[in-house]
Structures are given as structure tokens and as C-alpha cells.
DOVOVO-332136 format. One line per field, with one value per residue: residue number from 1; chain; x, y, z of N, C-alpha, C, CB in turn. Coordinates in nm, 2 decimals. Glycine has a CB too. Layout:
REM DOVOVO-332136
n	[NUM_...] .
chain	[A_...] .
n.x	[X_...] .
n.y	[Y_...] .
n.z	[Z_...] .
ca.x	[X_...] .
ca.y	[Y_...] .
ca.z	[Z_...] .
c.x	[X_...] .
c.y	[Y_...] .
c.z	[Z_...] .
cb.x	[X_...] .
cb.y	[Y_...] .
cb.z	[Z_...] .
***
This chain:
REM DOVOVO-332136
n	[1_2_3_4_5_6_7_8_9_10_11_12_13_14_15_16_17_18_19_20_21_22_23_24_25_26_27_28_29_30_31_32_33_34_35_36_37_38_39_40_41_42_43_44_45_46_47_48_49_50_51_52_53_54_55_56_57_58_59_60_61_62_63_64_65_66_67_68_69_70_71_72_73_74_75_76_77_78_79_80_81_82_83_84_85_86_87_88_89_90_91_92_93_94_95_96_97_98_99_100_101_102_103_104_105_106_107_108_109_110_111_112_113_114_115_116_117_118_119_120_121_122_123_124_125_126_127_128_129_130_131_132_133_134_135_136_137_138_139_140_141_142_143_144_145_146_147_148_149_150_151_152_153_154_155_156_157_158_159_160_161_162_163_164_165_166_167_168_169_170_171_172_173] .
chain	[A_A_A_A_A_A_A_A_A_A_A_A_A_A_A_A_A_A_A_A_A_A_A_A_A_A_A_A_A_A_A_A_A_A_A_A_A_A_A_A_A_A_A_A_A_A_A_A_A_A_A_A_A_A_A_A_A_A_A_A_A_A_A_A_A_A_A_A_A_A_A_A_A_A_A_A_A_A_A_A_A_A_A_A_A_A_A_A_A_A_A_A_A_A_A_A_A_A_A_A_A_A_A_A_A_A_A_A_A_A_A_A_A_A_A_A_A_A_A_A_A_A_A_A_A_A_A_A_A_A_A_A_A_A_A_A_A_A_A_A_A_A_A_A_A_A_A_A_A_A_A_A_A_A_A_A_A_A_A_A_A_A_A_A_A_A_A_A_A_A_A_A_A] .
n.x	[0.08_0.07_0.20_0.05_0.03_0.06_-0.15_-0.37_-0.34_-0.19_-0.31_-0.33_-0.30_-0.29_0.01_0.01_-0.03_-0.20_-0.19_0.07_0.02_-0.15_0.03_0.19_0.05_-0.01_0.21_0.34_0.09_0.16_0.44_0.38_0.23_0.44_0.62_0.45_0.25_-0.01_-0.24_-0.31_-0.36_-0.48_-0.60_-0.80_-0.92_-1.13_-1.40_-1.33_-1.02_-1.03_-0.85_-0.92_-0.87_-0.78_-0.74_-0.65_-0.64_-0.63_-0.84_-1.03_-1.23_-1.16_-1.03_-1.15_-1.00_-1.05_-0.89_-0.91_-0.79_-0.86_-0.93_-0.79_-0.79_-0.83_-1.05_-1.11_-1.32_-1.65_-1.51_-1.55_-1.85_-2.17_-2.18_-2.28_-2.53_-2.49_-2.42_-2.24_-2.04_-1.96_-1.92_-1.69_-1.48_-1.48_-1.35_-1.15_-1.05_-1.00_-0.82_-0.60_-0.51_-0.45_-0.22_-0.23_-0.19_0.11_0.37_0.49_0.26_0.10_-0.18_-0.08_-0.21_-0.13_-0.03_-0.23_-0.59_-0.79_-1.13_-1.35_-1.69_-2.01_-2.27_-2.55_-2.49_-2.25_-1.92_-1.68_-1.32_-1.14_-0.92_-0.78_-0.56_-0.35_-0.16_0.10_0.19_0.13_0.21_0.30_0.01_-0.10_0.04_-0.02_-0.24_-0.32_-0.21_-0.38_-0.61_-0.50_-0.48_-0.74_-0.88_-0.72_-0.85_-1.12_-1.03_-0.96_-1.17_-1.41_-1.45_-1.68_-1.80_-1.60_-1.64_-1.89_-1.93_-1.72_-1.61_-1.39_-1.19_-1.30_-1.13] .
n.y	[-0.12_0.23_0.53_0.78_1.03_0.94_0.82_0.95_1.20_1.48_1.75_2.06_2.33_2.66_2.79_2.84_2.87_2.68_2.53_2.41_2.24_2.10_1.95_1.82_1.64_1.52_1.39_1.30_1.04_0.99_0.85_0.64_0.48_0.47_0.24_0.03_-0.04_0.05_0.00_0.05_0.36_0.66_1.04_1.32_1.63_1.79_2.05_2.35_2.31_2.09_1.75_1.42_1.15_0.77_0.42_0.11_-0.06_-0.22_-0.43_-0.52_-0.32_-0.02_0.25_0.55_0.85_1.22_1.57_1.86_2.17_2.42_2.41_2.22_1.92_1.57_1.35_1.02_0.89_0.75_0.45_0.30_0.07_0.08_0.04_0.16_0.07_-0.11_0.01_-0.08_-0.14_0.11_0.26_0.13_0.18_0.46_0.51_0.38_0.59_0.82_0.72_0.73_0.99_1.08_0.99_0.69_0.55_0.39_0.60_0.58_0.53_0.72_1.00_1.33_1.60_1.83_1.86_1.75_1.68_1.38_1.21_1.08_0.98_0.85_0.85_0.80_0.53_0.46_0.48_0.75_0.84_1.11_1.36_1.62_1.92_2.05_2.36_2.29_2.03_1.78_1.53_1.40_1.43_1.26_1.03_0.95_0.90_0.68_0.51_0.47_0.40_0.13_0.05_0.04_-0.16_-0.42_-0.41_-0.45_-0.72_-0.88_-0.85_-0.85_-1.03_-1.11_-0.86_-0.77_-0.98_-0.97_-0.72_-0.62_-0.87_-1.03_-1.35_-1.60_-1.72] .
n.z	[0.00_-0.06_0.02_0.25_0.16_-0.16_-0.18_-0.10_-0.15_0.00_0.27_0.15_0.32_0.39_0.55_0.82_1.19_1.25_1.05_1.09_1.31_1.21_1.02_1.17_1.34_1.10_1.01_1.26_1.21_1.00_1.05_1.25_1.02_0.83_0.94_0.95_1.15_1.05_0.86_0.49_0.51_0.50_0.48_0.48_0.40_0.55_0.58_0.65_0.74_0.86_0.94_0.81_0.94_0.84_0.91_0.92_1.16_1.46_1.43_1.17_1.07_0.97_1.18_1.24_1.26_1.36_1.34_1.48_1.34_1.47_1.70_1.83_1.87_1.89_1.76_1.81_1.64_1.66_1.76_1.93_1.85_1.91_2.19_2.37_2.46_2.73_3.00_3.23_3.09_2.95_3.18_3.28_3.03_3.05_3.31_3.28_3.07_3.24_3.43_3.33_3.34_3.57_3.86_3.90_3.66_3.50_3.51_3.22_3.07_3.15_3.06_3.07_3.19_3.16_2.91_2.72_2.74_2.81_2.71_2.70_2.55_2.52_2.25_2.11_2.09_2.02_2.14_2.18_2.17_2.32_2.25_2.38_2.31_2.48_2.37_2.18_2.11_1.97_1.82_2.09_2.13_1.96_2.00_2.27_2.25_2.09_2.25_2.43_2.34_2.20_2.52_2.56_2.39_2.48_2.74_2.68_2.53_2.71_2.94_2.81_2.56_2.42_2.28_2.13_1.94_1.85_1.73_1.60_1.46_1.56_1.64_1.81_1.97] .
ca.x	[0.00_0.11_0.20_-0.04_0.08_0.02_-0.30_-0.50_-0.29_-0.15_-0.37_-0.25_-0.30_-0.15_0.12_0.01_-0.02_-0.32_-0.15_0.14_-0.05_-0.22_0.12_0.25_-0.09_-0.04_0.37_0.31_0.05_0.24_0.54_0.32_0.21_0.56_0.65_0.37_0.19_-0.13_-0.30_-0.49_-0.35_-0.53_-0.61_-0.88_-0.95_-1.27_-1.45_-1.22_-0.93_-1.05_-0.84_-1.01_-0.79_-0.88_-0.63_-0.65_-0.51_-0.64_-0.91_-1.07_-1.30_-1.09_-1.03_-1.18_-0.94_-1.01_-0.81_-0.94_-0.72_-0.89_-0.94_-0.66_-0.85_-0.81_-1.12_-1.13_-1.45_-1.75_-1.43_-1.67_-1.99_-2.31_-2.10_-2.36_-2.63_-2.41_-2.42_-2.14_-1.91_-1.91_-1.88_-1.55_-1.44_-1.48_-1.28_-0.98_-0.96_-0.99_-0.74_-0.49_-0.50_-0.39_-0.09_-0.27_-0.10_0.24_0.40_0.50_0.16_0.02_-0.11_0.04_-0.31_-0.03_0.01_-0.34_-0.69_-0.88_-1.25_-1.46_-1.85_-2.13_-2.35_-2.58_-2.47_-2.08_-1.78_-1.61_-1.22_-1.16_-0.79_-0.79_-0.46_-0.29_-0.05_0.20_0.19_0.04_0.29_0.24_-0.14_-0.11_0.09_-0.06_-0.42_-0.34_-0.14_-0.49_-0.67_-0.42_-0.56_-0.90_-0.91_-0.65_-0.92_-1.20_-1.03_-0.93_-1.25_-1.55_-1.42_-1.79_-1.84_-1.52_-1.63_-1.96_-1.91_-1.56_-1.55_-1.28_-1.20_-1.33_-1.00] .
ca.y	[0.00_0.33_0.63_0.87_1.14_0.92_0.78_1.07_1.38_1.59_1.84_2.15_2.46_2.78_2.83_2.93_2.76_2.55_2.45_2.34_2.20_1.99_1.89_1.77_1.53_1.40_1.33_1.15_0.92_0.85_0.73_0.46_0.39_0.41_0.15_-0.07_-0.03_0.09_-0.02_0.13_0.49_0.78_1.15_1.39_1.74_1.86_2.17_2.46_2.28_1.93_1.63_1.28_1.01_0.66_0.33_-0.02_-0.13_-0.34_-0.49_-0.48_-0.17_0.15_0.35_0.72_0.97_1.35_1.63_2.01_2.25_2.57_2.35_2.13_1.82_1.50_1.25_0.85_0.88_0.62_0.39_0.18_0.06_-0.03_0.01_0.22_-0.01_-0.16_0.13_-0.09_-0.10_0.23_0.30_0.10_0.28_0.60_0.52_0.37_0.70_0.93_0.71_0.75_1.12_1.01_0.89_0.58_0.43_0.39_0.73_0.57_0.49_0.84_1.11_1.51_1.68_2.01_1.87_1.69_1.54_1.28_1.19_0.97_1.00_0.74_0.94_0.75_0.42_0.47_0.56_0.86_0.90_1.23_1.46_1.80_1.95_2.23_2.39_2.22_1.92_1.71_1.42_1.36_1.39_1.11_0.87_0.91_0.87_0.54_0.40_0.47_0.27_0.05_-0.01_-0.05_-0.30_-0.45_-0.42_-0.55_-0.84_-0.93_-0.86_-0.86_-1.08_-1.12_-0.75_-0.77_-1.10_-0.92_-0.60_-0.63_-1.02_-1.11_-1.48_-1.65_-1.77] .
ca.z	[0.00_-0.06_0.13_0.30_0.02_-0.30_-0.16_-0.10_-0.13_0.15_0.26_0.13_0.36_0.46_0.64_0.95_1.33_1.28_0.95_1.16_1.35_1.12_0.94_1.29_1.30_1.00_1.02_1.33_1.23_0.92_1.09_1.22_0.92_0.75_1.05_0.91_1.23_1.02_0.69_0.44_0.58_0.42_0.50_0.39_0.42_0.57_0.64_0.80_0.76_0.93_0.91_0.87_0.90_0.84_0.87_0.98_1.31_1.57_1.35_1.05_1.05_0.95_1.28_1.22_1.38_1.33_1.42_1.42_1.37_1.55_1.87_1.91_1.91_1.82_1.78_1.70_1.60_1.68_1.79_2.01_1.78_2.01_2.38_2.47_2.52_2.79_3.10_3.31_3.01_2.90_3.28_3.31_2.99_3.12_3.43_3.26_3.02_3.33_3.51_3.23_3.33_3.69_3.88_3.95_3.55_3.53_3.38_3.04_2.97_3.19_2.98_3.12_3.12_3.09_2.72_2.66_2.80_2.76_2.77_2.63_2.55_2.42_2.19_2.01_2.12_1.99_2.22_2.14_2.27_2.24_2.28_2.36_2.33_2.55_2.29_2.07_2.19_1.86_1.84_2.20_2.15_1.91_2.10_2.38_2.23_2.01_2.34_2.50_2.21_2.29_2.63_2.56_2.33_2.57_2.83_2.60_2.52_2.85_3.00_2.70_2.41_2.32_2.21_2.01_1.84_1.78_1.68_1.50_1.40_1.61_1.63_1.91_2.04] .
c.x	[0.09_0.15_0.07_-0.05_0.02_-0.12_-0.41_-0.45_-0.27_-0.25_-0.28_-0.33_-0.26_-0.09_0.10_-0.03_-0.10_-0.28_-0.05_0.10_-0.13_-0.13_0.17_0.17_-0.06_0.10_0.35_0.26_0.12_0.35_0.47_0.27_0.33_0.64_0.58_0.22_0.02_-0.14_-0.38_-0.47_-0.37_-0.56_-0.69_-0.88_-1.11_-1.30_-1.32_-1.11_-0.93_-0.99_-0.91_-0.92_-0.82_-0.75_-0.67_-0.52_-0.52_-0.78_-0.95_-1.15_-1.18_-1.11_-1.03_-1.09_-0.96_-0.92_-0.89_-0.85_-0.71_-0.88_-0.83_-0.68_-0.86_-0.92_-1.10_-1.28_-1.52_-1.65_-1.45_-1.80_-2.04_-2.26_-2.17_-2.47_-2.57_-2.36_-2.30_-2.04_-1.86_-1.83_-1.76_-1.48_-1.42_-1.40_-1.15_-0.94_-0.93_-0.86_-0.61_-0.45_-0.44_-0.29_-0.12_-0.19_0.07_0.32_0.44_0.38_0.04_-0.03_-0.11_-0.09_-0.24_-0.02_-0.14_-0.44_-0.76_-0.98_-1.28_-1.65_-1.93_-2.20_-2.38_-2.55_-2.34_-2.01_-1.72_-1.53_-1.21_-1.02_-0.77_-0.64_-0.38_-0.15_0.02_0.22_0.15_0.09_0.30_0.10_-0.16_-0.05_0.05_-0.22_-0.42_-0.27_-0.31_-0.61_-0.66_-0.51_-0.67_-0.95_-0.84_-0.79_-1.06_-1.18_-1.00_-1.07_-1.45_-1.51_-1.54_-1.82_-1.71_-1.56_-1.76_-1.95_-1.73_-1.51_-1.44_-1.30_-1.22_-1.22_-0.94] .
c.y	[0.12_0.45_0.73_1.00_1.07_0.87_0.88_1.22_1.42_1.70_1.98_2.32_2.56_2.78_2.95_2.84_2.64_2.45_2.38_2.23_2.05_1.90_1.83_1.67_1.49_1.35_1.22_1.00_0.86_0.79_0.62_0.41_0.33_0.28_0.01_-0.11_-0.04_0.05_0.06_0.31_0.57_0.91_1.25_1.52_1.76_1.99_2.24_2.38_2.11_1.83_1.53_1.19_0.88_0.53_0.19_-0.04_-0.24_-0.45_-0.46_-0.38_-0.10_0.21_0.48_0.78_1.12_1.42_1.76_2.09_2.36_2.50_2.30_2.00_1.75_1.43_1.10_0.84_0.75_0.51_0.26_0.17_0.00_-0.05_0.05_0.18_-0.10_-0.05_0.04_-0.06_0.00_0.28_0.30_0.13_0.37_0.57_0.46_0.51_0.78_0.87_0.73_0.92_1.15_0.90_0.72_0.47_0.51_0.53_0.72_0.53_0.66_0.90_1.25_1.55_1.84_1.94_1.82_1.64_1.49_1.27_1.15_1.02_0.89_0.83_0.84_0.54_0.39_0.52_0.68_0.86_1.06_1.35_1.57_1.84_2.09_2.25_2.30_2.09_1.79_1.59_1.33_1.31_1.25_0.98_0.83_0.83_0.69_0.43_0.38_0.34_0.19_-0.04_-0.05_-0.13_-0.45_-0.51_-0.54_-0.69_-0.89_-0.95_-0.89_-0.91_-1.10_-1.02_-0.76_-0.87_-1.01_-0.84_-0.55_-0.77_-1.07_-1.27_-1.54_-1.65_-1.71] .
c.z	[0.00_0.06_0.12_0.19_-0.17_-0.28_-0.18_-0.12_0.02_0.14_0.22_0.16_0.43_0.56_0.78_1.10_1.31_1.15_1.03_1.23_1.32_1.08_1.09_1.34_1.22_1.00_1.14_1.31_1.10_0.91_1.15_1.13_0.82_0.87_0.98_1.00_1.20_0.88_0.63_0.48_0.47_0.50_0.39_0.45_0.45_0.58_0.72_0.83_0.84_0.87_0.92_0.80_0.92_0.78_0.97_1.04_1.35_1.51_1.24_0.98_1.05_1.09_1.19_1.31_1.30_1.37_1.34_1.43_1.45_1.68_1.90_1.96_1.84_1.83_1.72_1.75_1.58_1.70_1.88_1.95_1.92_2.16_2.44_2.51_2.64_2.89_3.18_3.19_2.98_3.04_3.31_3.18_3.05_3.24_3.38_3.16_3.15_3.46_3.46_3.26_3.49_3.72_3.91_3.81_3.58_3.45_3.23_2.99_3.03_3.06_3.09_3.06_3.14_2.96_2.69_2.78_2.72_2.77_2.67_2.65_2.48_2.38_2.06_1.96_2.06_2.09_2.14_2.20_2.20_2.34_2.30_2.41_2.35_2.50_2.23_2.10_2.10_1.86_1.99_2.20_2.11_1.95_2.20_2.36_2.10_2.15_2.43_2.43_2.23_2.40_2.61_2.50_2.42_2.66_2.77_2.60_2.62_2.94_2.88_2.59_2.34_2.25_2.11_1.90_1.81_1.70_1.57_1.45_1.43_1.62_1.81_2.03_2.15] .
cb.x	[-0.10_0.04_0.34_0.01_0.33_0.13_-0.32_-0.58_-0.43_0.02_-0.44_-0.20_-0.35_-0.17_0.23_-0.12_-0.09_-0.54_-0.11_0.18_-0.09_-0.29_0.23_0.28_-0.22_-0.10_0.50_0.25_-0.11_0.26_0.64_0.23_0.11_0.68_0.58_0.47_0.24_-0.15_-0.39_-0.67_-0.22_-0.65_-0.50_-1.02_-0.89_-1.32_-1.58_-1.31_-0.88_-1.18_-0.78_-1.21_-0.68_-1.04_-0.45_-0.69_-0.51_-0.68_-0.98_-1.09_-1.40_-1.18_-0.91_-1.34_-0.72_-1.07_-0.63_-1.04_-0.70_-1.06_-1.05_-0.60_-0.94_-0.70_-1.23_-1.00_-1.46_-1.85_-1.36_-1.71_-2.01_-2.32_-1.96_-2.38_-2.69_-2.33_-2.60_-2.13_-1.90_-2.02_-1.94_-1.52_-1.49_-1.63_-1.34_-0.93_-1.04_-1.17_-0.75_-0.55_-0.66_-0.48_0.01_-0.45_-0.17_0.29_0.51_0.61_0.08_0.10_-0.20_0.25_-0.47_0.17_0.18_-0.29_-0.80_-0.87_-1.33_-1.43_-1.90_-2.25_-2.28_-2.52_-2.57_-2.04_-1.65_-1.65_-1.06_-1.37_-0.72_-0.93_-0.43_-0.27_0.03_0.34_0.09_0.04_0.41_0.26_-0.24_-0.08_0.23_-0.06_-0.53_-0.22_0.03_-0.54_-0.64_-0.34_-0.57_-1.00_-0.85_-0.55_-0.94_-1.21_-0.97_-0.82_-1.20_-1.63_-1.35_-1.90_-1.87_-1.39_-1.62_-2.01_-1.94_-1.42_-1.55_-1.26_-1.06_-1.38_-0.90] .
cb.y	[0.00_0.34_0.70_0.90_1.15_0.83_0.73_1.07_1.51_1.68_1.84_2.10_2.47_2.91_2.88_3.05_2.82_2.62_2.53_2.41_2.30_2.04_1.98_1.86_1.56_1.43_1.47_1.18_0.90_0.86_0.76_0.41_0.45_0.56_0.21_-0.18_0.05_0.23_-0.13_0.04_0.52_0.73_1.18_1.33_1.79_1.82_2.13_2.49_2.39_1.88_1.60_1.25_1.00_0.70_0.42_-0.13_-0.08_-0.26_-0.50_-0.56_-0.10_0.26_0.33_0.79_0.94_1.42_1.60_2.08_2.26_2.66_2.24_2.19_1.83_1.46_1.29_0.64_0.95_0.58_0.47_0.22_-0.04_-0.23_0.08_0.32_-0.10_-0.21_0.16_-0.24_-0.13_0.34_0.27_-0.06_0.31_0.67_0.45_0.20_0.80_0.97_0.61_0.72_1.19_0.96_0.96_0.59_0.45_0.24_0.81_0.47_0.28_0.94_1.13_1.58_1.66_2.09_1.74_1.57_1.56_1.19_1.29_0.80_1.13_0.60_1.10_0.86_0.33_0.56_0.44_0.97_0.81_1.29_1.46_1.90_1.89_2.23_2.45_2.28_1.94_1.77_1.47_1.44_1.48_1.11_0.86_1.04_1.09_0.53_0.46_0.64_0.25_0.15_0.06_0.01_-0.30_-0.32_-0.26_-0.52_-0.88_-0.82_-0.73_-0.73_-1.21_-1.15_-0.61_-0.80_-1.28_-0.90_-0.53_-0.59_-1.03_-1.05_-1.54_-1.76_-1.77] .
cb.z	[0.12_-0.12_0.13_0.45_0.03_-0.40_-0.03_0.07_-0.19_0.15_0.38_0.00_0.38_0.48_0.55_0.93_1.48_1.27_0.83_1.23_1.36_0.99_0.84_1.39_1.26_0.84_1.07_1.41_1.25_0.82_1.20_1.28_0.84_0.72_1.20_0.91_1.28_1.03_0.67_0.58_0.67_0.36_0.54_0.37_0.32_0.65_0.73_0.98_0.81_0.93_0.95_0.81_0.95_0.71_0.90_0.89_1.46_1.76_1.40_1.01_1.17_0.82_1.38_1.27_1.43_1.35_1.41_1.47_1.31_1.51_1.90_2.03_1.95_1.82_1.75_1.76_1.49_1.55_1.82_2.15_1.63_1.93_2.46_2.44_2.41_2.70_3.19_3.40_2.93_2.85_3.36_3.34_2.94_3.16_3.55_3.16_2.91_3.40_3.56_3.07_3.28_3.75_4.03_3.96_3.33_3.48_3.43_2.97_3.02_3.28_2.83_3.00_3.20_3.17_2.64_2.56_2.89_2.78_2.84_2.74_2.47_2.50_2.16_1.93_2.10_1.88_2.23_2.13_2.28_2.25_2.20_2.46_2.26_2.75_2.34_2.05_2.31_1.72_1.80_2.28_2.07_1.79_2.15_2.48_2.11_1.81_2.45_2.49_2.09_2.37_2.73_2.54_2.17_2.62_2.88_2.48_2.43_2.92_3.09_2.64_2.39_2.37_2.30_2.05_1.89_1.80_1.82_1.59_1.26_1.73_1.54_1.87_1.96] .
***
């Protein structure tokens, strides 16, 4: 598969912070895709400068990640199908993002809410993680928010392999 550049085009917009900004979002995630880490890695332009990036990871749905530039925010959009019919799970969601934000994880997996937070929402019976990032900080946002990913499928499969095997066709095993 190609690179992120001959696939879809680079976004191409002015030179100014939120453009930075943007380019420092998309360099990061395409060293994990130049890594191999990611499939399928693409990038679109939206509205007002909106990234929408879209690459296969941890299963075979495309992970949505936005990034806005005016805000400083990153989303993996609908990243949990259907969790929200499920009031304990989201619950123990929501408490491993908000512990990630606390000394309670180990500091290489913390995240530094002086550089970024985290929070999660169900809306519509999807999860939403969701990055908000305090200044320049973009390459951090993204490592910290796919190590977060990370964990929760982590957690899923360790604790709900039946919603993964539903909702993403994981193998029983």
C-alpha cells in the first residue's frame, strides 16, 4: 500500500499555526504507518481545515481519527460501535480514560493533562475518545491517544471478548 501522500494527497493549507499544527498530525501518524503499524492509511481534508484520518489497526474496521485544527482536538470517532447499550461498560471505559489522566497508571503509559486530555462519550450508542490538546503538543497527543486505544481494546479483550467478536468479527480464540 502506498503512502499517505500518493494515496489521498496531502492536505494542502497555509502556512500558518493550525497549519502546523495539522502537518504535525499527519507526520506523526504517518510514521506509524511508515512503520507498518497501520493499513490502508489515508487522510482527507474537511471543512475549515479538518483532518479525517482513516487506517486499519487493531481490527478490520478502518479506525476514524479527526483532528481540528482551530481547537486542538483530536477524535477516534465512533471507535466503540453499540458500547452504549451496555451502561457498566461504558462506565469501566470512562474510568480507565480518566485514570490515564492520573498517577494511578504507570507514567509511560500516563497522559500530562499540561500537554493533553482525555475523555470519552457514548452518543448514540458509539464511544467517542476524544484529545484535547494544550499547545503544541500534537505528536504527543497522538501517541498518547493510540497507546490509549491501545488499552482499551487491551481491556475488552481481556475482559468482553464477546463484544469484540460481535461487533468487529474477532475470532473467538
Amino acid at each position: 500500500m502506498g503512502r499517505a501522500g500518493r494515496d489521498s494527497g496531502r492536505a494542502r493549507v497555509p502556512r500558518d499555526r493550525t497549519a502546523r499544527g495539522s502537518d504535525a498530525v499527519a507526520r506523526a501518524l504517518q510514521r506509524y504507518a511508515d512503520r507498518g503499524v497501520f493499513r490502508g492509511f489515508s487522510v482527507r481534508t474537511g471543512r475549515r481545515g479538518r483532518l479525517d484520518f482513516s487506517f486499519t489497526w487493531l481490527t478490520r474496521r478502518p479506525t476514524l481519527l479527526t483532528y481540528e485544527p482551530k481547537t486542538g482536538v483530536l477524535s477516534f470517532t465512533h471507535l466503540l460501535p453499540g458500547v452504549g447499550r451496555d451502561r457498566a461498560l461504558v462506565s469501566e471505559l470512562t474510568t480507565i480514560v480518566a485514570d490515564h489522566m492520573r498517577a494511578a497508571v504507570p507514567r509511560h503509559r500516563r497522559i500530562d493533562a499540561r500537554r493533553t486530555r482525555a475523555e470519552c462519550s457514548a452518543r448514540n450508542g458509539h464511544l467517542t475518545l476524544t484529545l484535547k490538546m494544550r499547545g503544541a503538543h500534537h505528536a504527543y497527543a497522538v501517541q498518547r491517544g493510540l497507546n490509549l486505544v491501545n488499552q482499551l481494546f487491551l481491556f475488552l479483550q481481556d475482559s468482553y471478548p464477546e463484544y469484540l467478536i460481535e461487533h468487529f468479527g474477532l475470532p473467538a480464540e
